[in-house]
Structure formats: structure tokens, C-alpha cells
PASEBA-1860 file (N, C-alpha, C; in nm, 3 decimals):
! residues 226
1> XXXXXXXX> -0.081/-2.224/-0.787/-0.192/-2.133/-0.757/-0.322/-2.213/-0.750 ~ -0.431/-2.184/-0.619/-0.526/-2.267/-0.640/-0.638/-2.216/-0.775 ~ -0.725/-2.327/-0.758/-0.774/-2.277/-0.888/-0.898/-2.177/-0.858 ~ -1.006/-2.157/-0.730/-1.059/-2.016/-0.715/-0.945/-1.894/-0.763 ~ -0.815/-1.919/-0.713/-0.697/-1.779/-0.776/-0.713/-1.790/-0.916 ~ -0.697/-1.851/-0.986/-0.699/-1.880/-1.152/-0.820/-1.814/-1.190 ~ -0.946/-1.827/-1.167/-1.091/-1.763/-1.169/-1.085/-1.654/-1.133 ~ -1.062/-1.604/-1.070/-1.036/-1.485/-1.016/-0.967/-1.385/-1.086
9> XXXXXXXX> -0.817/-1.415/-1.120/-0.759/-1.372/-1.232/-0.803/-1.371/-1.361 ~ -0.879/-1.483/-1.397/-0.911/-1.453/-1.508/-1.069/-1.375/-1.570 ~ -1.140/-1.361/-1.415/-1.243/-1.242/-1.390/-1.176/-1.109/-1.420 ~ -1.081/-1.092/-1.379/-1.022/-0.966/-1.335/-1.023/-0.866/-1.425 ~ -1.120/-0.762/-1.357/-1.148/-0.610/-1.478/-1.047/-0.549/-1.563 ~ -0.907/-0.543/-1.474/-0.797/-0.428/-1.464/-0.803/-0.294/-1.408 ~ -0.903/-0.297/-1.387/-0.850/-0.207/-1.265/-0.892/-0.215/-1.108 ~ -0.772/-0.202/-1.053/-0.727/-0.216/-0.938/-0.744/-0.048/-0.808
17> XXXXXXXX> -0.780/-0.086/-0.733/-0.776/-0.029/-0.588/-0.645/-0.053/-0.564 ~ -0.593/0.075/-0.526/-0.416/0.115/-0.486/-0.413/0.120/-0.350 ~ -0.346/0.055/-0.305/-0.357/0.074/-0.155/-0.183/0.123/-0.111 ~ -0.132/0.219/-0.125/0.005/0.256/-0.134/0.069/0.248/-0.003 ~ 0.204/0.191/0.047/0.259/0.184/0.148/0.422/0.218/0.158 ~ 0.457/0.254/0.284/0.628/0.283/0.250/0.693/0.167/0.276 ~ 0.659/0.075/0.333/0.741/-0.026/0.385/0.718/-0.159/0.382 ~ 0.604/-0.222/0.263/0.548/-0.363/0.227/0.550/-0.325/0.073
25> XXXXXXXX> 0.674/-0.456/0.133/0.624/-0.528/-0.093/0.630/-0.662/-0.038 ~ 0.446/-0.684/-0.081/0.397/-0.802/-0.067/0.392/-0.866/-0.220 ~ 0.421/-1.007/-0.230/0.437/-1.131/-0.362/0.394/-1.186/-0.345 ~ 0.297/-1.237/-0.467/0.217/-1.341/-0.461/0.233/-1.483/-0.392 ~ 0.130/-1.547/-0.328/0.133/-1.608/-0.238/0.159/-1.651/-0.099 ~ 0.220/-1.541/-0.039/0.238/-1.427/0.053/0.114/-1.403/0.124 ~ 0.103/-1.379/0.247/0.023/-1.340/0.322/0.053/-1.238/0.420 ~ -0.017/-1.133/0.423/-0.035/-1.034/0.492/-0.122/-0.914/0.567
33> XXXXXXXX> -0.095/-0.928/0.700/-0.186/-0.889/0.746/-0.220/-0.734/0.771 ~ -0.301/-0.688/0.791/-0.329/-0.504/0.746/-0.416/-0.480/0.860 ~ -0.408/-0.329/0.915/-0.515/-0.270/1.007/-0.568/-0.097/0.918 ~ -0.660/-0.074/0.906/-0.686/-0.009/0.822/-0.750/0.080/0.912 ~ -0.690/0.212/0.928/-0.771/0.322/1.003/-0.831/0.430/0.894 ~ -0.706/0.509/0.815/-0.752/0.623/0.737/-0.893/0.599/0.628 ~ -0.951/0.687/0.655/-1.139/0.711/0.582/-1.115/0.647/0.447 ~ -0.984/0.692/0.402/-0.963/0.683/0.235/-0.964/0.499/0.252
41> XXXXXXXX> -0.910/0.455/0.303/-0.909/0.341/0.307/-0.976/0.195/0.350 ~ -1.100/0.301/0.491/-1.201/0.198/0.534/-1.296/0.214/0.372 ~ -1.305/0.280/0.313/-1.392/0.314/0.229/-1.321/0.219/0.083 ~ -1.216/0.205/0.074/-1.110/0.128/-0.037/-1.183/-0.034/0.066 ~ -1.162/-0.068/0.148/-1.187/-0.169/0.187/-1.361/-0.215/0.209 ~ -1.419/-0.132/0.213/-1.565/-0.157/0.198/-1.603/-0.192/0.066 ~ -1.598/-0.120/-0.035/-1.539/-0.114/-0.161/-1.546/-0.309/-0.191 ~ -1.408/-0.299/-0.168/-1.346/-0.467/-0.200/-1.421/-0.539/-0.129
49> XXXXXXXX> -1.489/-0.564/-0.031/-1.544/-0.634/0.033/-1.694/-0.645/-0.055 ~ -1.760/-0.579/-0.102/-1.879/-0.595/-0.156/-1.874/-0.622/-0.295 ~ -1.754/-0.596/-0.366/-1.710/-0.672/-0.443/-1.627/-0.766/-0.532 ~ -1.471/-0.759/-0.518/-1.397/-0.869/-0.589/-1.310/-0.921/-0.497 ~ -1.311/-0.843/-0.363/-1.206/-0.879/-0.210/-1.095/-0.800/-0.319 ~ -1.084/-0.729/-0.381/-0.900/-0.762/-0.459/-0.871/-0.580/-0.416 ~ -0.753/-0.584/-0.342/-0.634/-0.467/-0.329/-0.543/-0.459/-0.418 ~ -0.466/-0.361/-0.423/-0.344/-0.377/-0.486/-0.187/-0.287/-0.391
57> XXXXXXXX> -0.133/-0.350/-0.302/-0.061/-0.324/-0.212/0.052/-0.283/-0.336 ~ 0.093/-0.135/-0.317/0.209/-0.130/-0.409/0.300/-0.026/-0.311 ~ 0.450/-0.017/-0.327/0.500/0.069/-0.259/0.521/0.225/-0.279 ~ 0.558/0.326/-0.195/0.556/0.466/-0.209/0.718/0.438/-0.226 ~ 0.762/0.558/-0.319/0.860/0.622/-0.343/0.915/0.680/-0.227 ~ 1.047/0.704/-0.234/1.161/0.752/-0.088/1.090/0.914/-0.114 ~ 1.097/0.957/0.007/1.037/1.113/-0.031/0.890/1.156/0.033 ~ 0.807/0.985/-0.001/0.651/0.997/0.064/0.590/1.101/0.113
65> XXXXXXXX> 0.676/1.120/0.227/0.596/1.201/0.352/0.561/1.291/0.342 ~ 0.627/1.375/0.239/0.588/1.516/0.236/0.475/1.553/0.126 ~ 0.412/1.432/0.065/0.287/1.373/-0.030/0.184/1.340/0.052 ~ 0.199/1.241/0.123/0.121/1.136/0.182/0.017/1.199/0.198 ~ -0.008/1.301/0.181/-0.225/1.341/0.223/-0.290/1.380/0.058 ~ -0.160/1.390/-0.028/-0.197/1.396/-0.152/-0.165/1.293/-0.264 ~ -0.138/1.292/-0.350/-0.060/1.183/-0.464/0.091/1.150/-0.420 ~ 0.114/1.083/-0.390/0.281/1.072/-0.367/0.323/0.966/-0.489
73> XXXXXXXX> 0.453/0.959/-0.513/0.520/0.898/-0.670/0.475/0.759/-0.573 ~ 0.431/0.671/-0.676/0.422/0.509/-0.625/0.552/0.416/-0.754 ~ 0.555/0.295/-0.709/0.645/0.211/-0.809/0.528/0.180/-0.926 ~ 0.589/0.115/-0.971/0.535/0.114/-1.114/0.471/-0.072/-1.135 ~ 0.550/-0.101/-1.012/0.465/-0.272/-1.033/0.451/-0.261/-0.883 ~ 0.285/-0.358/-0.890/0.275/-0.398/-0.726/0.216/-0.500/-0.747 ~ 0.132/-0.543/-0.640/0.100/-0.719/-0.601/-0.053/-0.705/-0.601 ~ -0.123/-0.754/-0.649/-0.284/-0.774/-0.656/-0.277/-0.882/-0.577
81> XXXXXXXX> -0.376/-0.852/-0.463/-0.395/-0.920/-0.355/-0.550/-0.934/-0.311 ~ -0.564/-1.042/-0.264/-0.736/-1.092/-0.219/-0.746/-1.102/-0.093 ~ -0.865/-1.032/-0.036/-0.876/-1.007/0.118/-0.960/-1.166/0.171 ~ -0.878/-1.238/0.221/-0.917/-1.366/0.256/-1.004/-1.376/0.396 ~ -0.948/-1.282/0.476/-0.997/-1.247/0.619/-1.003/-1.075/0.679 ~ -1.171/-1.076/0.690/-1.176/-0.925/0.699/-1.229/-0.931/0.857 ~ -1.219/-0.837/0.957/-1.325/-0.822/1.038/-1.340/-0.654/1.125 ~ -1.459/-0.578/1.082/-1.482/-0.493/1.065/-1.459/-0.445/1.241
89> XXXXXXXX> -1.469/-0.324/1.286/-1.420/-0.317/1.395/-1.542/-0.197/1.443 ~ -1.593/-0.127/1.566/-1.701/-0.108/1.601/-1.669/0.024/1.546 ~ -1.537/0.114/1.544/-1.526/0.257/1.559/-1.519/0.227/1.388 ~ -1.541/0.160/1.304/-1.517/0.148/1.150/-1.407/0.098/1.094 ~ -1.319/0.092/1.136/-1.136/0.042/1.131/-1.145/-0.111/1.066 ~ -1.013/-0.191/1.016/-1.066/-0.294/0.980/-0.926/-0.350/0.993 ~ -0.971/-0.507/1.049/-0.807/-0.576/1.034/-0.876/-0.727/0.923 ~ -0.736/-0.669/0.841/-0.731/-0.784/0.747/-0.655/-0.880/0.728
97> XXXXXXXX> -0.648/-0.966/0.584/-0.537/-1.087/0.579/-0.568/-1.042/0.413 ~ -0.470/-1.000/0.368/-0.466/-1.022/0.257/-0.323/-1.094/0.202 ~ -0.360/-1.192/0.060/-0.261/-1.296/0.040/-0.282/-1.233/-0.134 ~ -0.135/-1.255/-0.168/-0.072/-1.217/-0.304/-0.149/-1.285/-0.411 ~ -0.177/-1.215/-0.484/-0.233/-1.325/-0.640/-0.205/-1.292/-0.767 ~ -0.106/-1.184/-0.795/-0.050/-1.166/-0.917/0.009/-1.053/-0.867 ~ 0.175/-1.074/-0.987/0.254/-0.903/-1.003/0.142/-0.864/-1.081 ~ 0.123/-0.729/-1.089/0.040/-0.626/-1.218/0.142/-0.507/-1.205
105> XXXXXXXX> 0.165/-0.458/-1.345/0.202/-0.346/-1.421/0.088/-0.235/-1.441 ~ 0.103/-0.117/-1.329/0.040/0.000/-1.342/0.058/0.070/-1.474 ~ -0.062/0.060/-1.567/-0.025/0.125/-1.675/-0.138/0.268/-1.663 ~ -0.197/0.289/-1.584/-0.244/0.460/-1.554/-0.351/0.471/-1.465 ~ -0.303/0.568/-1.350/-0.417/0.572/-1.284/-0.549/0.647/-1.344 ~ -0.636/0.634/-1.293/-0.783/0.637/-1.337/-0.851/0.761/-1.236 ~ -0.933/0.866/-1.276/-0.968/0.950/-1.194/-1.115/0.870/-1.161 ~ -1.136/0.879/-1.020/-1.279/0.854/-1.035/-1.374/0.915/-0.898
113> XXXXXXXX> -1.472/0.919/-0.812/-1.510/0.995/-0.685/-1.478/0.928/-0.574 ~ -1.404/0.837/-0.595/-1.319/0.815/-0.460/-1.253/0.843/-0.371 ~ -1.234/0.813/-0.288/-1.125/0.897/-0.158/-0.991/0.826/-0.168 ~ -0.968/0.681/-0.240/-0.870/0.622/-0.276/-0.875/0.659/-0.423 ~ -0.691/0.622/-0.441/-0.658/0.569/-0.592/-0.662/0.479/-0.656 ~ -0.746/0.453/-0.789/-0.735/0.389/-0.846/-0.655/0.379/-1.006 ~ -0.606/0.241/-1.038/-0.589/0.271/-1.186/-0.596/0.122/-1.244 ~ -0.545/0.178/-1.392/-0.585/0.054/-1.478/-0.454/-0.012/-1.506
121> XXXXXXXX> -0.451/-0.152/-1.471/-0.326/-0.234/-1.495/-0.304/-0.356/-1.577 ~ -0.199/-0.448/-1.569/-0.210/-0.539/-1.661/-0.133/-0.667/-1.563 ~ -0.212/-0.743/-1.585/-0.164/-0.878/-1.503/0.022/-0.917/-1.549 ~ 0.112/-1.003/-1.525/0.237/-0.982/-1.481/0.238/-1.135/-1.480 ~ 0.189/-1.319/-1.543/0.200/-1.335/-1.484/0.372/-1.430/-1.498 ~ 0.445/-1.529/-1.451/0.549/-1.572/-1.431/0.579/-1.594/-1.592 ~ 0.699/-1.633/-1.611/0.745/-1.640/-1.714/0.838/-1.777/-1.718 ~ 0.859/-1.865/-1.718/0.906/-1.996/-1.658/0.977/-2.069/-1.783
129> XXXXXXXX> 1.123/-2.053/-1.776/1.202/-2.134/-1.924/1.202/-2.283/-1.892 ~ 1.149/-2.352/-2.037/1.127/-2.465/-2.018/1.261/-2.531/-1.974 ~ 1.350/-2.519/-1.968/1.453/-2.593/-1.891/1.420/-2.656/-1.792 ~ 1.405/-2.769/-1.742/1.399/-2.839/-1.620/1.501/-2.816/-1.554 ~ 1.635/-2.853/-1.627/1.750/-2.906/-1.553/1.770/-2.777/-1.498 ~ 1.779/-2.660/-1.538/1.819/-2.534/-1.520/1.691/-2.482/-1.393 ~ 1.606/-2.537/-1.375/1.531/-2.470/-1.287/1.576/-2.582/-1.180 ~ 1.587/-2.659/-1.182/1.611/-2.787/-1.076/1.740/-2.713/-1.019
137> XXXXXXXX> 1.882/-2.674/-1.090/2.001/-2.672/-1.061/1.959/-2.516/-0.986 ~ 1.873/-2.409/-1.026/1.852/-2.320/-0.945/1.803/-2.334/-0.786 ~ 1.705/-2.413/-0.766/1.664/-2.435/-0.697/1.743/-2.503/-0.514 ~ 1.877/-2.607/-0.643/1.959/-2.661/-0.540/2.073/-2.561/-0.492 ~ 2.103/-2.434/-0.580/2.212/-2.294/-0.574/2.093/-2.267/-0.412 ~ 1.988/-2.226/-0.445/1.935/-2.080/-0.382/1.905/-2.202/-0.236 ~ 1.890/-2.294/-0.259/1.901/-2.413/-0.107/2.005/-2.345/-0.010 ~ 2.166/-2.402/-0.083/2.255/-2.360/-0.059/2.312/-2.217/-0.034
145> XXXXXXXX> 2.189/-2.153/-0.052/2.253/-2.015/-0.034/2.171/-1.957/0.115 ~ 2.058/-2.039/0.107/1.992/-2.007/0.226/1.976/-2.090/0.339 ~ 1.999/-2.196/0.327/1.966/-2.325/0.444/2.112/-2.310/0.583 ~ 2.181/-2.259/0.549/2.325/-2.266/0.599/2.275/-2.134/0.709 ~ 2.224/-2.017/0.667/2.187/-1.909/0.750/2.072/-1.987/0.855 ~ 2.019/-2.072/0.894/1.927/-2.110/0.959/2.013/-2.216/1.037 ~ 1.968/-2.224/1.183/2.014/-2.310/1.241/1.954/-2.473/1.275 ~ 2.026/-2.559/1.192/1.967/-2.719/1.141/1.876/-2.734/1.243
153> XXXXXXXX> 1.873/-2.709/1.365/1.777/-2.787/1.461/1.624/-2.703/1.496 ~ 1.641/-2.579/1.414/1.551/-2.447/1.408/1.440/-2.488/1.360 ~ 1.318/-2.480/1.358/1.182/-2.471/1.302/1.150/-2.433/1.175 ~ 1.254/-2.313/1.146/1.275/-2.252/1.064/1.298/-2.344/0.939 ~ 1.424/-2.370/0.971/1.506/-2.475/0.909/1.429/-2.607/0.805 ~ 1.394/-2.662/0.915/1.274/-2.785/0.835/1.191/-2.691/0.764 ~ 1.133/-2.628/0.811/1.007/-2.557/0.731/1.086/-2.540/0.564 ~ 1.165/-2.473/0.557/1.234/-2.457/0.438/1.280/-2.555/0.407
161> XXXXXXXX> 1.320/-2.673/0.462/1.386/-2.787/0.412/1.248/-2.852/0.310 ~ 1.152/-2.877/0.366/1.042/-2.875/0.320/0.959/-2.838/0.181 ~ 1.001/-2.684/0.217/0.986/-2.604/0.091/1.061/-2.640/0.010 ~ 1.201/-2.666/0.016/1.295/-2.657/-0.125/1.267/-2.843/-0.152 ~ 1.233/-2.889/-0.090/1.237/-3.106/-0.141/1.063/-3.078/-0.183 ~ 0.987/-3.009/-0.155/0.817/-3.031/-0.205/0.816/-2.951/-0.337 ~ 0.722/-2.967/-0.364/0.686/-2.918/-0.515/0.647/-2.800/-0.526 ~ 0.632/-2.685/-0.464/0.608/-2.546/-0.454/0.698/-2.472/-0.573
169> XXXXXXXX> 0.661/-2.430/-0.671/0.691/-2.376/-0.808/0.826/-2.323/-0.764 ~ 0.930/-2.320/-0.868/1.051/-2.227/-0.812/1.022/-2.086/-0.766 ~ 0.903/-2.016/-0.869/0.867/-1.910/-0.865/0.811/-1.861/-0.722 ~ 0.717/-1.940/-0.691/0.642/-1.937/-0.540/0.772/-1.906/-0.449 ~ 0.856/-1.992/-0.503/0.915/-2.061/-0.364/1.024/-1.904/-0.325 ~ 1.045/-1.829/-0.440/1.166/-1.727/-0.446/1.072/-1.615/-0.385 ~ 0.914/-1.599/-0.403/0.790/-1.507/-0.361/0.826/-1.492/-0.230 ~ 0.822/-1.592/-0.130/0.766/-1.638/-0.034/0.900/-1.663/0.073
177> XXXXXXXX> 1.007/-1.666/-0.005/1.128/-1.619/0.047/1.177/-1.454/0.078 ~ 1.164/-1.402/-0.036/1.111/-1.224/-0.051/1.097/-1.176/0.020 ~ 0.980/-1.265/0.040/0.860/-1.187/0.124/0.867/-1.184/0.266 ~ 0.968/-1.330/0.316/0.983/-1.323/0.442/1.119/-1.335/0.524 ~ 1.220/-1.314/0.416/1.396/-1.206/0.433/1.398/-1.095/0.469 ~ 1.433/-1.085/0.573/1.459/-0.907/0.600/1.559/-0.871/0.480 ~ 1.529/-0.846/0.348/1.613/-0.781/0.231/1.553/-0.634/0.255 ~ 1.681/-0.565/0.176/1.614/-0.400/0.163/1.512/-0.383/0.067
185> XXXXXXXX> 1.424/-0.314/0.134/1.315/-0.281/0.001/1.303/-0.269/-0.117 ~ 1.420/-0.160/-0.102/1.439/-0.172/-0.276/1.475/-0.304/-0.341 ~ 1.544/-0.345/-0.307/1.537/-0.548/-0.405/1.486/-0.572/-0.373 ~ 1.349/-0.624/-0.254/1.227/-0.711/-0.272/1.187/-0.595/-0.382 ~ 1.194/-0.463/-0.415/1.066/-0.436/-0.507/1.136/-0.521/-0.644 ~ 1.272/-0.505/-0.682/1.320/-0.576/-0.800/1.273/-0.709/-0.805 ~ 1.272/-0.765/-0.702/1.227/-0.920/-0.720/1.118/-0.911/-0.782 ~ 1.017/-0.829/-0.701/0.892/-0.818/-0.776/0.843/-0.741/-0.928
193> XXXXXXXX> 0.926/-0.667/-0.926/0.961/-0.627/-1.115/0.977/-0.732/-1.175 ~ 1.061/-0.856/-1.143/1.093/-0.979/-1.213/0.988/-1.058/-1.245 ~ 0.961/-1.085/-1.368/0.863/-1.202/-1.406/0.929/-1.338/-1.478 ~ 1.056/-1.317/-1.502/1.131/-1.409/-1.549/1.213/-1.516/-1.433 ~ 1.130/-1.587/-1.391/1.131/-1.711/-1.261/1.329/-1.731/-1.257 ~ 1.375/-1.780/-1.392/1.505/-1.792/-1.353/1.563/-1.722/-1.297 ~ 1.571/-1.539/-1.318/1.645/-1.490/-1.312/1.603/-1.394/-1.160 ~ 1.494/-1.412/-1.149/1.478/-1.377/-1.012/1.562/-1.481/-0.901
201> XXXXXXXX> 1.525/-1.629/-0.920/1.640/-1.701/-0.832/1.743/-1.661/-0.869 ~ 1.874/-1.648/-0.941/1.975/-1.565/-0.990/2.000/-1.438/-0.899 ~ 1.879/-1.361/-0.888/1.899/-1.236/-0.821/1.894/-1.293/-0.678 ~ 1.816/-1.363/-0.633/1.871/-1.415/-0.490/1.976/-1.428/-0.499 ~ 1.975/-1.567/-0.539/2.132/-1.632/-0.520/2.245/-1.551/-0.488 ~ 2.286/-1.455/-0.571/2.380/-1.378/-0.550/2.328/-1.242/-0.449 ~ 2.248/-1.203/-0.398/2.235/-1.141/-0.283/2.278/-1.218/-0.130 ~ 2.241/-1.353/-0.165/2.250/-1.430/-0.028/2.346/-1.495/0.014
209> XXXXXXXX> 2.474/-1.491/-0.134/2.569/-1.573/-0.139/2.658/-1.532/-0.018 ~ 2.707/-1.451/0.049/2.749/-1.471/0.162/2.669/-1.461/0.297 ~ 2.738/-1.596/0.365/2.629/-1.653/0.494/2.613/-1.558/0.570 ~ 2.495/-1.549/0.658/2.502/-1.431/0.730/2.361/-1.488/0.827 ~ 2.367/-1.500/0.966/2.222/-1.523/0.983/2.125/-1.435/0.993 ~ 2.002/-1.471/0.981/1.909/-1.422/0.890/1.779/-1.474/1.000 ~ 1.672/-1.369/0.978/1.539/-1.390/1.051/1.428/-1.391/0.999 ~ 1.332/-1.486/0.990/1.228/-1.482/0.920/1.118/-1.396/1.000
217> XXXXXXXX> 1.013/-1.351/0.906/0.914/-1.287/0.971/0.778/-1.376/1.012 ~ 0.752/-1.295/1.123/0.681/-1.370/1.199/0.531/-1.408/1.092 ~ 0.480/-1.540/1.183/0.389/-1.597/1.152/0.280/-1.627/1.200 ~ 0.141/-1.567/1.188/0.093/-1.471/1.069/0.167/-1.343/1.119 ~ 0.201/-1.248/1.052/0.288/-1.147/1.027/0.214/-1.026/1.115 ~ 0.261/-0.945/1.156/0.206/-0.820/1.269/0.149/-0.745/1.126 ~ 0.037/-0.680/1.182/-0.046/-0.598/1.143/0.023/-0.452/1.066 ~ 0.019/-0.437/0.959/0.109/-0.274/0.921/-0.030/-0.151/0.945
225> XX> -0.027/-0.106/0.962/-0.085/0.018/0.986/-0.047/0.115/0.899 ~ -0.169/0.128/0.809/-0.173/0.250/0.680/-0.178/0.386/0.716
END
């Protein structure tokens, strides 16, 4: 994590701007890009912009739709995220880049005169067993579980070859995989429940263990629309 992220986090009020979605679970270090039409939300994003840049992208519960103009059930962990790239648009609309900077644990939303939700949370952050050997030997499993789905001469391929021989935390490295596996939602949200680094590689590993090819998401990532 760079160290403005470290400052940042360790500024951090607890409470968070909810920005609720059906179909993004974004992980730290992760980047993602947003187009922001609804009022509730140019106003959540004006908001962050004048003061900490920080969202909190968390997902909606199966069911949403028939909520969505009111409270709908949200998960219970989401991703505190910093708006790195904003640019405001003439009719008020806004396209962003926001990139992951901590799991947080929703521990209650907060009433306040907003048109968005807010609440008060608790930072999440990794949990990392001093084992070397055991994080090293993870690292060479979840290689093997994913390098084989990519085709050796692919772009793809190196890029991750890359990732798993450079020094990018195991933790990062399982984020940022997550984040850009077409997995079903519901396990990226488990991944992201996980703060215990081993056992989230573990939970890969054995999701990926049979080969299957596989597509990464594009780069920088298409715009979701709230």
C-alpha cells in the first residue's frame, strides 16, 4: 500500500458514504471505474470530492429491485475506496476512477440529511500468518491454479507471470485477481469477508482448481452505471 493510502487510513473518521451496487465487489487495490447519474449520488460524489475523495462501494442483496428507490438489504462488508480521477460532466453526471483502500465492517448506518446512505464502520485491515514458507507455498498452489487457464503467449499471461515472481503482497495479489475473474458474486463477496490472507488464497485455490479458460476484465474497466 502506498504510503498517501496509509495516511489516509489512518485519517479516517469511520464513517463512510455507501455507495450500494448489484453487481461490483470492488478489493482493495483494484481499480474502478464509475459513471454517476442518480441526484442521490452526484450529491454523494460532490460530497467526497470536497472532502476525503473516500466512497464505500458495497454490494445490494439478491431481491434489490424492488428496494432500490428506498433502503434495500446491503452486505455487511464492503471496500473503502478513494476517488483518484473525477471529471464532472456539463448536465452534472460524473465519471470516475475509484481504486480500493481497505475491507471495512459496516457496523450501523447513521441517519443524517442526505440523499445518500451513510454509516459508521470499522477498518478490516489483512491479517497475514507469519509463516513465510506457508505463504510462499500458497502463492506457488494459486500460480498453478491460474497460469494454465491463460494462454503462454497471451498478454495476459506475462502480466500475471509478473505478478506471481514480483513482490506484490500475497494479499494484493488474491484482491486483484478477485477483482478481475469473472467469479460469481457471491464468492468475490466471501473473498472480501476474508481478512485472513492465507485462507483467502485457500479459497481460490480450490475454486480454480479445475482448468477452465478464463477472461480477464478489461483494462481500465468499462464504466458501471449506478
Amino acid at each position: 500500500m502506498m504510503i498517501d493510502d496509509q495516511e489516509i487510513l489512518e485519517k479516517f473518521s469511520g464513517m463512510a458514504r455507501l455507495f450500494p451496487l448489484p453487481n461490483i465487489v470492488l478489493f482493495p487495490e483494484a481499480v474502478q471505474g464509475l459513471h454517476i447519474f442518480e441526484p442521490r449520488y452526484r450529491q454523494m460524489t460532490a460530497d467526497a470530492i470536497h472532502d476525503d475523495h473516500l466512497i464505500a462501494l458495497v454490494l445490494l442483496h439478491p431481491g434489490w429491485e424492488n428496494e432500490y428507490d428506498d433502503v434495500p438489504e446491503i452486505e455487511k462488508v464492503a471496500c473503502l475506496g478513494r476517488i483518484t480521477q473525477a471529471e464532472k460532466l456539463l448536465d452534472g453526471r460524473y465519471n470516475l476512477r475509484l481504486r480500493g483502500l481497505s475491507r471495512i465492517r459496516i457496523v450501523e448506518e447513521v441517519r443524517t440529511d442526505k440523499l445518500y446512505r451513510m454509516a459508521r464502520v470499522e477498518l478490516m485491515p489483512d491479517i497475514v500468518p507469519d509463516d513465510i514458507t506457508k505463504l510462499m507455498e500458497l502463492r506457488r498452489r494459486l500460480g498453478e491454479a491460474i497460469l494454465p487457464r491463460f494462454d503462454p503467449q497471451g498478454p495476459a499471461y506475462h502480466h500475471l507471470e509478473e505478478l506471481f515472481h514480483g513482490d506484490t503482497p500475497l494479499g494484493h495479489l488474491c484482491d486483484l485477481l478477485a477483482f478481475s475473474l469473472p467469479l460469481p458474486l457471491p464468492f468475490k463477496q466471501s473473498l472480501l469477508e476474508q481478512p485472513h490472507v492465507d485462507l483467502r488464497a485457500e479459497l481460490m485455490i480450490q475454486a480454480l482448481s479445475v482448468p477452465e479458460p478464463i477472461r480477464v476484465r478489461k483494462f481500465p474497466p468499462d464504466f458501471s452505471r449506478n
